[in-house]
C-alpha beads as a LAMMPS data file, in Angstrom:
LAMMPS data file: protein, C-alpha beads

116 atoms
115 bonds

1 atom types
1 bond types

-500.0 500.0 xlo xhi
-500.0 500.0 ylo yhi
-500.0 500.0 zlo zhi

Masses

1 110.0

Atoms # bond

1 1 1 66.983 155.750 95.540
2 1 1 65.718 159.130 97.033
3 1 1 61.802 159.636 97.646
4 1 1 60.089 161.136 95.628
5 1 1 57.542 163.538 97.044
6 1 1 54.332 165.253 95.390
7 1 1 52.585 168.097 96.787
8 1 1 49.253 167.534 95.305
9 1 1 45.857 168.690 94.805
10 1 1 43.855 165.971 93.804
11 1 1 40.867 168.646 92.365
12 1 1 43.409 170.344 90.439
13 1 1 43.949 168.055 86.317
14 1 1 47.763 169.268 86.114
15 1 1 47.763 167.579 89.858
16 1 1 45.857 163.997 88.850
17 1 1 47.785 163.920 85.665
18 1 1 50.956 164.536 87.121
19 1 1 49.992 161.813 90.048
20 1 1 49.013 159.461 87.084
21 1 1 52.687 159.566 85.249
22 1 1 54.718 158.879 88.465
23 1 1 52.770 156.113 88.691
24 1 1 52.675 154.982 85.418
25 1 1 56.671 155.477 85.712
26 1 1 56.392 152.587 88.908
27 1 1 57.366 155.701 91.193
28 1 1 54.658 155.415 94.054
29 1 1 55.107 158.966 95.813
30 1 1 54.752 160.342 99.050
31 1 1 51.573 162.310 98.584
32 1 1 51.466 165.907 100.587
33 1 1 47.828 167.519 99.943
34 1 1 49.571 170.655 101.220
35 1 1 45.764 171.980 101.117
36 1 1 45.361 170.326 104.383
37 1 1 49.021 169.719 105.471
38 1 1 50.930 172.833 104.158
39 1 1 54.462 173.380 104.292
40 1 1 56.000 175.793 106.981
41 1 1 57.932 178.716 105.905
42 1 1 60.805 176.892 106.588
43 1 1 59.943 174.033 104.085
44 1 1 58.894 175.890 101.659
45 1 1 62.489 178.120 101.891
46 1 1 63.895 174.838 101.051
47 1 1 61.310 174.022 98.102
48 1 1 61.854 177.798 96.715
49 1 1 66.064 176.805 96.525
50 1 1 65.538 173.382 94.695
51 1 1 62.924 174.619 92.129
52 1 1 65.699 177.935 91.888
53 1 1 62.434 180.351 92.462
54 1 1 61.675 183.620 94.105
55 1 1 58.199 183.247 96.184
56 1 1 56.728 185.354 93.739
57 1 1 56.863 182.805 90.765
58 1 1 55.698 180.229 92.915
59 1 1 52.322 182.021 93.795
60 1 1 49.078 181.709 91.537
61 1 1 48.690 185.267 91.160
62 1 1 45.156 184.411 89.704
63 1 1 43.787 183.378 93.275
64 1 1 41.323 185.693 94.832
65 1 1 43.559 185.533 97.902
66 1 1 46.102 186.797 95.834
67 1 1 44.501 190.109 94.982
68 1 1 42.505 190.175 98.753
69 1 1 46.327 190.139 100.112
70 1 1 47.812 192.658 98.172
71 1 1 50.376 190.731 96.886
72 1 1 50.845 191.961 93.957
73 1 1 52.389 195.022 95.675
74 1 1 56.310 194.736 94.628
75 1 1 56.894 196.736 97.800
76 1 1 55.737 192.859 99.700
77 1 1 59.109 190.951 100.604
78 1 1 59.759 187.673 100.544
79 1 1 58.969 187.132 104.282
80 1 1 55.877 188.569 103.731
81 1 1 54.905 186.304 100.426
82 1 1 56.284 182.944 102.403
83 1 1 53.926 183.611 104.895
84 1 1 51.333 184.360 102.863
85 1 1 51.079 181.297 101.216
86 1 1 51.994 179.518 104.025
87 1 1 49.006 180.740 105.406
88 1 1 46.757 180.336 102.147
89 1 1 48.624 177.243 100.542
90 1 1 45.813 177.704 97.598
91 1 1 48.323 180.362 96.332
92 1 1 50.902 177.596 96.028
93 1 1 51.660 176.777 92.473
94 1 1 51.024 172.869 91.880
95 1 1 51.818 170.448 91.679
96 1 1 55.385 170.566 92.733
97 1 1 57.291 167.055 92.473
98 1 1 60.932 166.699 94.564
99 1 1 63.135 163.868 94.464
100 1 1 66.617 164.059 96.529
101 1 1 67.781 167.859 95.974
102 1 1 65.616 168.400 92.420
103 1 1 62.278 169.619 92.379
104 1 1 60.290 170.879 89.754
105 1 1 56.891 172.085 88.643
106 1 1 54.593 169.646 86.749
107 1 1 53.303 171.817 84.289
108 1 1 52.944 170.140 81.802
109 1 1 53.052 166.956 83.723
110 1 1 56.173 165.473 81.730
111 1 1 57.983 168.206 83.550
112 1 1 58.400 165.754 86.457
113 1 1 60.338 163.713 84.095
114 1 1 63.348 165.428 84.744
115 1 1 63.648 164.662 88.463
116 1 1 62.888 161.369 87.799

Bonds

1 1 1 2
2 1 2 3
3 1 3 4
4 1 4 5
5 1 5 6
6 1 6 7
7 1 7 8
8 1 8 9
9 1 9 10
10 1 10 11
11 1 11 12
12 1 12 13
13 1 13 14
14 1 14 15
15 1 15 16
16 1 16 17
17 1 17 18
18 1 18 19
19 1 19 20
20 1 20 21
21 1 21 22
22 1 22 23
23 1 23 24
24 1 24 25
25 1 25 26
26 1 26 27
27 1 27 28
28 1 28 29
29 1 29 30
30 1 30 31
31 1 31 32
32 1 32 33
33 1 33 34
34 1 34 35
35 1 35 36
36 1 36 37
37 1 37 38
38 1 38 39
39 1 39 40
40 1 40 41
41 1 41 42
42 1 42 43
43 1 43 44
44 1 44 45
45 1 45 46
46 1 46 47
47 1 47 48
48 1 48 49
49 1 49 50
50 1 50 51
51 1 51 52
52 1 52 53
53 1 53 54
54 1 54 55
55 1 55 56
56 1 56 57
57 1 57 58
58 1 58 59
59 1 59 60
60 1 60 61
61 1 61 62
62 1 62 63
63 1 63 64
64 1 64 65
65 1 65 66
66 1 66 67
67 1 67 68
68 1 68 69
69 1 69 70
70 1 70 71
71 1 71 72
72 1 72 73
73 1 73 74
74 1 74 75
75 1 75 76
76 1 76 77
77 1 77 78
78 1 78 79
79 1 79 80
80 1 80 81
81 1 81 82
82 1 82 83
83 1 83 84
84 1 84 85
85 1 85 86
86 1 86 87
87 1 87 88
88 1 88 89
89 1 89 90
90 1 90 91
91 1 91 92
92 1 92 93
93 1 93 94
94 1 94 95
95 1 95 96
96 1 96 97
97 1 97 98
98 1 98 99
99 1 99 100
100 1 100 101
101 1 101 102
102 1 102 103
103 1 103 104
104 1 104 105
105 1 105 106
106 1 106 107
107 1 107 108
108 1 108 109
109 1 109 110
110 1 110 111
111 1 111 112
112 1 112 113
113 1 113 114
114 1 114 115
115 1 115 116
């Protein structure tokens, strides 16, 4: 059975709740708090291609880092947006769940389901 790995924020609900179901499920996950470990660009290249996203719908476009950065600008690449959030990982959508070569978004939480 392939681990399962969350990349968590344990002050964020969507997080805790989607934390909660694995375990409720019996799946005990290995637990990134990419706040204070975040993935390098080269990780997160390979989280972009399971979850089948562009950096762009990965970021929280609501952060204030988001605005700060510019990135909004459509004329930023996706070089520029990896590092970006590989530099602020708060502009990393969460919490993102991979098993084996699925990942998905928990939001809602039961999203994770489908890795499972």
């Amino acid at each position: 059975m392939s681990e399962v790995t969350i990349y968590h924020n344990p002050r964020c609900s969507k997080s805790r709740q989607t934390l909660e179901l694995l375990t409720a499920k019996g799946v005990t996950p290995r637990v990134v708090l990419y706040l204070e470990d975040p993935p390098d660009a080269v990780e997160l290249r390979q989280i972009l291609a399971l979850l089948k996203l562009t950096p762009r719908d990965l970021m929280r476009t609501r952060e204030s880092e988001y605005a700060a950065l510019d990135l909004g600008n459509p004329e930023r690449d996706d070089d520029e947006l990896i590092g970006a959030m590989v530099a602020n990982p708060i502009l990393i959508e969460r919490p993102i769940v991979v098993k084996g070569s699925r990942a998905v978004i928990g939001r809602p939480p039961e999203k994770v389901l489908e890795v499972l």
